[in-house]
Each structure stands twice: as structure tokens, then as C-alpha cells.
C-alpha positions in Angstrom: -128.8 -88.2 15.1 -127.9 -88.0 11.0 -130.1 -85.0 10.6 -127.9 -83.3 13.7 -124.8 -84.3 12.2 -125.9 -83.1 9.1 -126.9 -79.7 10.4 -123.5 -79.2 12.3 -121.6 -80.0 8.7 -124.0 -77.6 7.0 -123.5 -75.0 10.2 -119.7 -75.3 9.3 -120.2 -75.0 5.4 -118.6 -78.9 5.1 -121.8 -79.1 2.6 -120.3 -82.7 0.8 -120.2 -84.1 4.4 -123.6 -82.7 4.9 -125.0 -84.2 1.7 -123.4 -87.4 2.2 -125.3 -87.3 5.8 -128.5 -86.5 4.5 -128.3 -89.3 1.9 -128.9 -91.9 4.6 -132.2 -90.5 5.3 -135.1 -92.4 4.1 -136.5 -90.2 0.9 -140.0 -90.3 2.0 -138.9 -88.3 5.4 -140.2 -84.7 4.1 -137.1 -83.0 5.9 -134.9 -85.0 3.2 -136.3 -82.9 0.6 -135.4 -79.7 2.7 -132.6 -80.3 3.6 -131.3 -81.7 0.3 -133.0 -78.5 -1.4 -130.7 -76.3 1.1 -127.5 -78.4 -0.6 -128.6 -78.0 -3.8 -129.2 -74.0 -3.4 -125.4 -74.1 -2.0 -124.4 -75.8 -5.0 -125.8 -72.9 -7.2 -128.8 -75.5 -8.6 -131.6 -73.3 -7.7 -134.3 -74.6 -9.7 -133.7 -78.4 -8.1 -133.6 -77.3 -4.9 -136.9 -75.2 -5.4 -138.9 -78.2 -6.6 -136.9 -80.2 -3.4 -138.8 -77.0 -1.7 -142.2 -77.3 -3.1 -142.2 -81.3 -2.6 -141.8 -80.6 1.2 -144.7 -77.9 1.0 -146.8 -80.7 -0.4 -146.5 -82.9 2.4 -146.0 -80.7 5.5 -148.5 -77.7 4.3 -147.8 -74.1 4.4 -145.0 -73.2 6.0 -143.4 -69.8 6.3 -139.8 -70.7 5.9 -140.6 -72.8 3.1 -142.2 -70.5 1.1 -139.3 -68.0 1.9 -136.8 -70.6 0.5 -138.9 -71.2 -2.6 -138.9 -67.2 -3.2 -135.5 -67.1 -2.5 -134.8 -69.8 -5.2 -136.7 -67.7 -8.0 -134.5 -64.5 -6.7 -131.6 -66.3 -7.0 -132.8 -67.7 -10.8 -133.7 -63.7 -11.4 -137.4 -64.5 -11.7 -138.6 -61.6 -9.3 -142.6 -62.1 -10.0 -142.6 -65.6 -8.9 -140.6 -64.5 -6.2 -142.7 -61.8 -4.9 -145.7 -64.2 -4.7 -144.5 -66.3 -2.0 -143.1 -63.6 -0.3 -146.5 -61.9 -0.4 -148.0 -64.7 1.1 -145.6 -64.6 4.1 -146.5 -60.8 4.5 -150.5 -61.6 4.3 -150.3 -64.8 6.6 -148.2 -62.4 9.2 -150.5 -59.4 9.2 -153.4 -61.8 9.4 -152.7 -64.0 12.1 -150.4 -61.5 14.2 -151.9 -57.8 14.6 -149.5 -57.6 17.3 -146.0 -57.9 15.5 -147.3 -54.1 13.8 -146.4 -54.3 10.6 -146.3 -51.3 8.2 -147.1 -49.6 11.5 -143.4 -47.4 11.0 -144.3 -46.7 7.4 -147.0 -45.0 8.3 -145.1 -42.8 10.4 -147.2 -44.6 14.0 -144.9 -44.6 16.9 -144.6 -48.5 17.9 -142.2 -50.0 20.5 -139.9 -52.6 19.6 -141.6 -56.1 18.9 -138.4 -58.0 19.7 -136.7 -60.9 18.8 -139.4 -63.2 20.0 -140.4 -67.2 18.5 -143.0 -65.8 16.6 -141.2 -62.9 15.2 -139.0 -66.1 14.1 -141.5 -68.2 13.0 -143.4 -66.0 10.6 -140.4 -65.4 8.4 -141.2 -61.7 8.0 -138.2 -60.4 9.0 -136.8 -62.5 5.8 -139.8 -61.7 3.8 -139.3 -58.1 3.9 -135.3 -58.3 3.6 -136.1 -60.5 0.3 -138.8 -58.2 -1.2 -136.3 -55.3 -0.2 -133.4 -57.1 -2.5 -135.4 -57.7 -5.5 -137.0 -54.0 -5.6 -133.7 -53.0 -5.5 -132.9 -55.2 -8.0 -135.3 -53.8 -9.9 -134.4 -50.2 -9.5 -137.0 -49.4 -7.9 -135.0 -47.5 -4.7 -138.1 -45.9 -3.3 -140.3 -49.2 -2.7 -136.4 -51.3 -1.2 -136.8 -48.5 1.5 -140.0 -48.7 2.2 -140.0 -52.9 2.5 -137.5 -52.2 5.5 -139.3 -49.7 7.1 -142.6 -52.3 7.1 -141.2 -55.1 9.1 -142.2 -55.6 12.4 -140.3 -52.8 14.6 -137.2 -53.3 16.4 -134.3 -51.1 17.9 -131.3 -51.0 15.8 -129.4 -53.1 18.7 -132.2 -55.6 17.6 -131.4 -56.0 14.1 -130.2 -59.0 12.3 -127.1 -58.9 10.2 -128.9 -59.1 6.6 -131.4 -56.0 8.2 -128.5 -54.1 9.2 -126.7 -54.9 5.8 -129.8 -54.2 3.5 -130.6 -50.5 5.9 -126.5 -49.6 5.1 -127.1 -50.0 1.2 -130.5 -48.9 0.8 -129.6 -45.8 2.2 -126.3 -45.1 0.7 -127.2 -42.4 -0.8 -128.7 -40.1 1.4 -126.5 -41.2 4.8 -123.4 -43.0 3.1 -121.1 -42.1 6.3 -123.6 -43.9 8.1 -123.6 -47.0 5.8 -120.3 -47.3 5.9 -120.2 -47.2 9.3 -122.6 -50.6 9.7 -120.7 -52.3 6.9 -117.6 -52.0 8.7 -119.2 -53.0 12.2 -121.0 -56.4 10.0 -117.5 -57.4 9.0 -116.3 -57.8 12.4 -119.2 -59.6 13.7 -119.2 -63.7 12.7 -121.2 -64.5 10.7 -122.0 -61.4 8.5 -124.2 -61.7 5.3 -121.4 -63.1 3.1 -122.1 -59.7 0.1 -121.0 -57.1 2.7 -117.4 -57.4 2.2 -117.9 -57.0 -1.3 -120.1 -54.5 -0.9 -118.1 -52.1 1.4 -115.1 -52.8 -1.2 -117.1 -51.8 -4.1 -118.7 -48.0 -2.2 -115.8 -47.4 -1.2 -115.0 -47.1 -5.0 -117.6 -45.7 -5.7 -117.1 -42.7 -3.6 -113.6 -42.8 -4.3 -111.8 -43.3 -1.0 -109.4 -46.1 -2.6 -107.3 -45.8 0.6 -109.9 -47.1 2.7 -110.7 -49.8 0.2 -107.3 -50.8 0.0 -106.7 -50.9 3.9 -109.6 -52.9 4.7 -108.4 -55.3 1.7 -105.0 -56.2 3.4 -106.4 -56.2 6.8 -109.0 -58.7 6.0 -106.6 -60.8 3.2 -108.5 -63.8 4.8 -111.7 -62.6 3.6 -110.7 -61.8 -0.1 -110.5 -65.8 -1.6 -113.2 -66.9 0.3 -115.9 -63.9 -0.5 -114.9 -62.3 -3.9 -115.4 -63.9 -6.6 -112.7 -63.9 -9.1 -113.7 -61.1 -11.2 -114.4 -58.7 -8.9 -111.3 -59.7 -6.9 -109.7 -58.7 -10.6 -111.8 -55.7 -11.1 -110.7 -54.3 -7.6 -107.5 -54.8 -8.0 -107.4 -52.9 -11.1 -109.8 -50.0 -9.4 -107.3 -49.6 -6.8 -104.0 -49.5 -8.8 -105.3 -46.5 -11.1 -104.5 -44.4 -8.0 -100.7 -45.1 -8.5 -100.4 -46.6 -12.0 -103.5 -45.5 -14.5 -101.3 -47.2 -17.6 -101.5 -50.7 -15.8 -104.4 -50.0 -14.4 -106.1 -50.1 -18.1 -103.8 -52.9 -19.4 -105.7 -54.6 -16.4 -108.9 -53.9 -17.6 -107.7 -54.4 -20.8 -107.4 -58.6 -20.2 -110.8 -58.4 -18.6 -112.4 -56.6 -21.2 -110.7 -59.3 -23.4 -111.7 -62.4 -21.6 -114.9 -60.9 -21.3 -115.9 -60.0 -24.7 -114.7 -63.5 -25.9 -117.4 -65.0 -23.5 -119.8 -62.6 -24.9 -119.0 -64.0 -28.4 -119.6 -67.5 -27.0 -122.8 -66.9 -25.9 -124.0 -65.2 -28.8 -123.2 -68.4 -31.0 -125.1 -70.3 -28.2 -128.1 -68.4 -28.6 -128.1 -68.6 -32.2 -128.1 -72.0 -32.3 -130.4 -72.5 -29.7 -132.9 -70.3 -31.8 -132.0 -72.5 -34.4 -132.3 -76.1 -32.5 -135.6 -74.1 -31.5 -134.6 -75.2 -27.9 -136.6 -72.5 -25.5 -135.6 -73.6 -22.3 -131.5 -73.5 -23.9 -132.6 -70.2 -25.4 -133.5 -69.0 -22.4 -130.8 -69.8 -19.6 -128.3 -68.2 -22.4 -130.1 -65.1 -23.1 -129.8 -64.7 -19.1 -126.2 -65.7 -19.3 -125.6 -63.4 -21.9 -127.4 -60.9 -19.5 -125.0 -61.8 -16.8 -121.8 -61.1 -18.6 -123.1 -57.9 -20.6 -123.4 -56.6 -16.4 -119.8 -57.8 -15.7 -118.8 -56.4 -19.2 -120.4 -52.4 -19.0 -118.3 -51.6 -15.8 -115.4 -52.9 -16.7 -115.7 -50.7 -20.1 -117.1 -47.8 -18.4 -113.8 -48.0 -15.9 -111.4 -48.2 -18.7 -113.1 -44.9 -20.0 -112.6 -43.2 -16.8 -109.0 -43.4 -16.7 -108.8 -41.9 -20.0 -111.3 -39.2 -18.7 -109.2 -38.6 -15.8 -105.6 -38.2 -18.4 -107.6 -35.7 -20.4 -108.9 -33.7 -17.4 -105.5 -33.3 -15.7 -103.5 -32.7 -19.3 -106.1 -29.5 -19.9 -105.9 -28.2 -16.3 
């Protein structure tokens, strides 16, 4: 009965009620340590809940889900190799033991019929496997390889898909059908629940291809959705995207602030690892370094937007 409680509190996102739920279980039960390892990822501490993870492996033995939480813990802490090996193992175990799901069969350009939505489909984790191994090769740049992880799961017709499929197909293939992307962004954002990046996403392309009208409808239509998926940067970088349409001269001093904030945190962070190179603290040294990582990605757009407005002034003064 607590672990049923505790599920509908985590179903709802109540994840303190959750946690104070799974607390009563006895610390020996192995689903304490999954279920407290799904808390912990909520709560952003990836590496306790991926030893939470690995504890329950131990004692229940390989199971697909598992392993995709445990690579899903070392994609969220940006450490793609480790990731990749469990998700391998979930892509071996489900060729091996089911022929019949035909994966890589679409790849290879073979005409297969939809596999469905069926238990074992469910059960092998492939479907999250391949979405995972999709992510971090597009992480990684590497555009080509993203694709061809979707096109490898098990088949299914497009009605068929799962929201993160459908999500991952829309901006994998941005560039070569981006009416088409757009078009299954929009559709995930009225379906509940929808992979909680997509509304960030959609806001962001629709920048990126410049239709800031669009951007700026679906903004104040779905007000709702703006504190509860953006995070407060890009809420801040938005805001300042959109207003160079009318108002380029706030529209820097917007991007100004940022840029300010921003480069103080840098400055921060390059003390930090200094003396954690002095302390010769590796494990400090290296969380930092990734931090600094972090902000330098927050920091280049940010820069390269405030350059654009000034692009845009010169451009229209020599026409």
C-alpha cells in the first residue's frame, strides 16, 4: 500500500510526499533503492541515485529498465561512454532474445510491419534505449548516427509512437523537414504529458528560424507552461530574442544584464578551479571544470545574440 501511495505522489510530481512514503519502507526491500534512486534523479543528484540504481541491479539481476536508469544517470552527469555501455547492453539483450521485435530491420531499408505497442516491446526498454543513444549522439554532434538510432528501434506506425519518439524524430530532423517538426512539437504540447524539453524546444526553433511571431503566440497562449518548463535563463534569453523584433536597443541592454551575471559566474568558477588545482582536489576540479563548461554554453549564445543585433543595425543603415 506505501509503495502505491508513493507511486501516485511521484505520478503527480508531489516528489517530498513521495520520498517521505518511501522512507517507511524497510531499506533491505530492493524497490527502496529504486524508487529512492528515481527521487534522487528528480532532485538533480544523479550520481546518488545511480549507485541507488546499481544497488538494486545487485540484488534483483539484470534488468532492462535498470540499466536504462543507470545510463540515463551518466547522460544526465554528461558522461556519454558510460552511458552508451548500458544502453548497449539493452540493445544486445533485445536483438538476442527477441528476433521478432526487428530491430535495425528499417535501417537497412527491409520493409517490416509495425511491431506494436506490445508487453515485451515494454519490457525490453528498447524503445528508451534507442531514444537515449539518439540524445547523446546528438549531444555529441554527431547528427548522422542520432538519426540512424531512431530509425533502428523496433518499427511502429507514427500513430504508434511515444511522446519522447515523436519529440526526438521532430528535432533530429529539423533540418531537412523543419515544417514537419514543427508540426509534431506543436501536436506534443497539447497532448498531457509531453516530454517536459519540447516547449522549450519549439520556443527556441522557432528562433532559430526566425518566426518570433509564432514564438511569441504560443508563449502567451501557454503562459501556464512558461514557470513551470523554462528555466530562468532561457525564460530571460527568450524574452530578450523576442523583443529585438520591436525594440533592438532594449533588446541588447537585456542581453547586456545576462551577459553581466553571466560572466561574473564565469569568474567564480575560474577562482574555484584554481584553487581546486591548488587543494589538488580532483573530484572538486572536476565537477567545476564541467560547471565552467555549463556556463561557457549559456554564455556563447547570449554573446553571439548581442552581436546579431548589432549585425542587423549595420545591415539596414548600408541598405
Amino acid at each position: 500500500m506505501i509503495k502505491l501511495q508513493a507511486s501516485i505522489k511521484y505520478g503527480e510530481e508531489e516528489y517530498s510526499g513521495a520520498k517521505t512514503l518511501v522512507e517507511q519502507l524497510p531499506q533491505d526491500d530492493p524497490d527502496y533503492d529504486v524508487d529512492m534512486g528515481c527521487l534522487l534523479y528528480k532532485e538533480g543528484e544523479y550520481e546518488e541515485a545511480c549507485k541507488k540504481f546499481m544497488s538494486a541491479m545487485q540484488v534483483l539481476g539484470y534488468q532492462p529498465e535498470l540499466s536504462y536508469n543507470i545510463g540515463l544517470c551518466y547522460y544526465s552527469m554528461k558522461q556519454y561512454g558510460q552511458a552508451l555501455k548500458f544502453i548497449g547492453e539493452i540493445i544486445e539483450r533485445g536483438i538476442r532474445e527477441h528476433p521478432e521485435l526487428s530491430v535495425g530491420m528499417t535501417t537497412e531499408g527491409i520493409d517490416v510491419r509495425s511491431v506494436g505497442n506490445t508487453l515485451i516491446l515494454h519490457e525490453t526498454a528498447l524503445i528508451e534505449g534507442f531514444n537515449l543513444k539518439a540524445a547523446i549522439e546528438y549531444q555529441l554532434k554527431n547528427c548522422d548516427a542520432a538519426q540512424e538510432a531512431l530509425t533502428d528501434m523496433p518499427p511502429r506506425s507514427e500513430e504508434e509512437l511515444d511522446p519522447v519518439t515523436l519529440h526526438n524524430q521532430a528535432l533530429m530532423n529539423m533540418d531537412k523537414k523543419p515544417s514537419e517538426g514543427f508540426e509534431k512539437l506543436a501536436f506534443l504540447l497539447q497532448q498531457i504529458p509531453f516530454p517536459p524539453v519540447t516547449f522549450g524546444n519549439l520556443l527556441l526553433l522557432y528562433c532559430k528560424y526566425e518566426y518570433f511571431d509564432l514564438a511569441a503566440d504560443v508563449m502567451a497562449e501557454n503562459a501556464h507552461l512558461t514557470y513551470k518548463f523554462l528555466t530562468p535563463y532561457l525564460y530571460e534569453f527568450l524574452d530578450a530574442m523576442l523583443t529585438c523584433q520591436t525594440a533592438p536597443e532594449e533588446a541588447f541592454r537585456k542581453f547586456d544584464e545576462m551577459n553581466a551575471k553571466l560572466t561574473d559566474q564565469l569568474r567564480k568558477l575560474t577562482k574555484q578551479i584554481q584553487e581546486a588545482r591548488l587543494a589538488r582536489d580532483n573530484e572538486a576540479l572536476k565537477k567545476t571544470l564541467q560547471d565552467y563548461d555549463d556556463m561557457v554554453e549559456k554564455y556563447i549564445p547570449v554573446l553571439m545574440a548581442q552581436a546579431k543585433i548589432y549585425w542587423y543595425i549595420t545591415v539596414y543603415i548600408y541598405i
